[in-house]
C-alpha positions as CSV (number, residue, x, y, z in Angstrom):
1,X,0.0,0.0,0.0
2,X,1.6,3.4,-1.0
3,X,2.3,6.1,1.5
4,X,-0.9,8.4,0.0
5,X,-3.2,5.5,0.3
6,X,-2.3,5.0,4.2
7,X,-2.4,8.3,4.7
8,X,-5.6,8.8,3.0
9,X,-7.5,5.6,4.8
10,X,-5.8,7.1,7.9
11,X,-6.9,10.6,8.0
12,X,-9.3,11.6,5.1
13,X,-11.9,8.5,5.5
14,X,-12.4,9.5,9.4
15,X,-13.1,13.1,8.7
16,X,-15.7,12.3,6.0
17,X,-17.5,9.8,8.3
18,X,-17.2,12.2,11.3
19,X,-18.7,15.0,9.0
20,X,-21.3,13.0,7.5
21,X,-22.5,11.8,10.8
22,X,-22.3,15.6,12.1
23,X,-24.7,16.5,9.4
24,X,-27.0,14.0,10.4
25,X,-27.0,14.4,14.3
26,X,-27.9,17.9,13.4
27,X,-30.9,17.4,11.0
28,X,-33.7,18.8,13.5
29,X,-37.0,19.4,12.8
30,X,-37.9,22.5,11.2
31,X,-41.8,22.3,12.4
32,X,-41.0,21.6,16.1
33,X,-38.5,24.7,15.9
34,X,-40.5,27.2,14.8
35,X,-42.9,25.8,17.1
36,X,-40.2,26.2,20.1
37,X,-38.8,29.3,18.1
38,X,-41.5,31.6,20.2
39,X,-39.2,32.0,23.5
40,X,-37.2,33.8,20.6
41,X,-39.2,36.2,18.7
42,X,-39.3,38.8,21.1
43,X,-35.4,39.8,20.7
44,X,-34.6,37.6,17.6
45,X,-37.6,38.8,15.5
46,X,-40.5,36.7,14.4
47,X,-38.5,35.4,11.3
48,X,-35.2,35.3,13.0
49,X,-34.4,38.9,11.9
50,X,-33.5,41.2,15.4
51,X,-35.1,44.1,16.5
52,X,-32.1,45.5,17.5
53,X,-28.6,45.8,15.7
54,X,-27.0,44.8,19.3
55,X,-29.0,41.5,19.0
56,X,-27.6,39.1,16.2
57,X,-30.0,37.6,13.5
58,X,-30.8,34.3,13.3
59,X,-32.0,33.8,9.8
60,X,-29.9,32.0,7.5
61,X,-27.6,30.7,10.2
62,X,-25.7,27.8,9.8
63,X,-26.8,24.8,12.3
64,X,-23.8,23.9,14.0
65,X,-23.1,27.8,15.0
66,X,-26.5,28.2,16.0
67,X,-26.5,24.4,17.9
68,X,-22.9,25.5,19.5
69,X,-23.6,28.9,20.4
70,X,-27.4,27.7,22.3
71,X,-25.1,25.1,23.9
72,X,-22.6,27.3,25.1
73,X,-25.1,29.8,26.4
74,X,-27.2,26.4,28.2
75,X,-23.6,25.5,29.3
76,X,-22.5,28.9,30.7
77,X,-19.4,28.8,28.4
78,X,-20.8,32.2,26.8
79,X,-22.2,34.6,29.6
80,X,-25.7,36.4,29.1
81,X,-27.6,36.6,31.5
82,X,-30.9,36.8,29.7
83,X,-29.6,34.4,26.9
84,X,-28.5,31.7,30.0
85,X,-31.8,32.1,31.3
86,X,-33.9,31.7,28.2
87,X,-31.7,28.3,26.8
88,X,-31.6,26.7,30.4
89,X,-34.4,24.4,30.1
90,X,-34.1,23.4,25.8
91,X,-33.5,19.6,25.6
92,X,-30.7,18.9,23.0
93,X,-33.4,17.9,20.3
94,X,-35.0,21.2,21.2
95,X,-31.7,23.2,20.0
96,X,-31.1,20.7,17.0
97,X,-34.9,21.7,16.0
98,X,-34.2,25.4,16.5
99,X,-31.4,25.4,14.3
100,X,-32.9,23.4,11.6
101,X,-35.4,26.4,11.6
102,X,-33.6,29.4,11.6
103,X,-31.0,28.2,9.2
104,X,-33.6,27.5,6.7
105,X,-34.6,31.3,7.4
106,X,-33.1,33.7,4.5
């Protein structure tokens, strides 16, 4: 087996699983999101778009920023005190669905 081929069923064929498998451990549910999606409308906007400029949008979001950042925020990794408050009780399914939603947003 030639060094490239090693190196390739070493490294490359890992990643691809890991990535494929990331993609589907995110795929939430876009109905139960928008559903749960309420607790965000009043500083996120009612299609994910903020009502303030010191508020991000969540519109068009990619899922594992917006499943990281919830998670973080759930976590207490990122400090808000509203936005630690609001997360604290969403199930991991819960933030999966959320993301689905506001990344299909534009």
């Amino acid at each position: 087996m030639s060094v490239l081929a090693r190196y390739r069923e070493k490294f490359f064929l890992p990643f691809f699983v890991l990535i494929i498998c990331s993609n589907i451990a995110l795929a939430g549910d876009k109905t139960a999101g928008k559903e749960k999606s309420m607790l965000c409308m009043g500083c996120h906007g009612a299609e994910g778009i903020s009502v303030s400029p010191e508020i991000p949008n969540l519109a068009g979001q990619k899922p594992v920023y917006l499943v990281n950042t919830i998670k973080d925020f759930r976590g207490g990794v990122r400090k808000n005190p509203i936005m630690n408050s609001m997360v604290k009780g969403l199930s991991d399914a819960d933030i999966d669905n959320l993301a689905a939603y506001y990344s299909s947003l534009k």
